[in-house]
N, C-alpha and C positions, 0 to 999 in steps of 0.2 A: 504494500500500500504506500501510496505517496499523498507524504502531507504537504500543504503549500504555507509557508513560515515567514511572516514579515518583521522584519524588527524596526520598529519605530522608533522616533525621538523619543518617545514616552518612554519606552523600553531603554536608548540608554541613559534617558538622567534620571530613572529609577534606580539602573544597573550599581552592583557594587563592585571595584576592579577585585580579580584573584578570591570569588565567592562563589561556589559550586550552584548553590542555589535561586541567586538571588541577582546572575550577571544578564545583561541583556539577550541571549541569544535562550538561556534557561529560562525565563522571565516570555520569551517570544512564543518559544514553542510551548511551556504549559496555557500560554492562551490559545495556541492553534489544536491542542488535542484536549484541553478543557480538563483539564488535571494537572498531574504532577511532571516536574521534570530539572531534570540535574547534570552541567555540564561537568565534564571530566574525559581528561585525556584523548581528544578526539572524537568523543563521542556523549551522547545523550541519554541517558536516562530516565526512564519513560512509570518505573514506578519506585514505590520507598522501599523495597526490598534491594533495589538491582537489578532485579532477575531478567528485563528488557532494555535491552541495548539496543540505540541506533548509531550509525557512523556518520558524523556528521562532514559534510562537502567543506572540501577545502577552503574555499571563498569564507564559511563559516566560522571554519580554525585560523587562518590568517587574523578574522574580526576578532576573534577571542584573544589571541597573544596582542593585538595591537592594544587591545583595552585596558588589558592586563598591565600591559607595560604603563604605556603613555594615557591613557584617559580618555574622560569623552571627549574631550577638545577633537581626537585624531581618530576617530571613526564616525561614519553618516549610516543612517538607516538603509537597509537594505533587504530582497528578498530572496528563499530559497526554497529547494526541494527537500523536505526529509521523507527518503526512504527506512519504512517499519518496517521489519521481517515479523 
């Protein structure tokens, strides 16, 4: 299944830098599947155990290390595909 994930302004002056939970892209996609969700390592987390992984597209991870580092000054909203297995 493929989800369609925007992340908005809103999303990232919510976002928190280096916060699994709470950073813009994790914050994007629990509103695109209407639950829960937790970035980590390249990928997404889709419930509070773990137990569903998504991989998240590169364009994605680039956004994540940029925030992480430097802030929201240096990333703009943008949108993607997430592939669920």
């Amino acid at each position: 299944m493929r989800i369609k994930v925007e992340v908005t302004q809103e999303h990232i002056e919510k976002g928190l830098q280096s916060n699994v939970a709470d950073c813009p892209i994790a914050l994007a996609v629990a509103q695109a599947v209407g639950g829960y969700a937790c970035a980590h390592g390249g990928g997404i987390y889709l419930d509070p155990i773990h137990s569903m992984r998504a991989n998240l597209p590169w364009r994605a991870r680039v956004f994540m290390g940029r925030f992480d580092r430097r802030g929201k000054r240096w990333v703009k909203p943008f949108k993607f595909w997430l592939v669920v297995p």
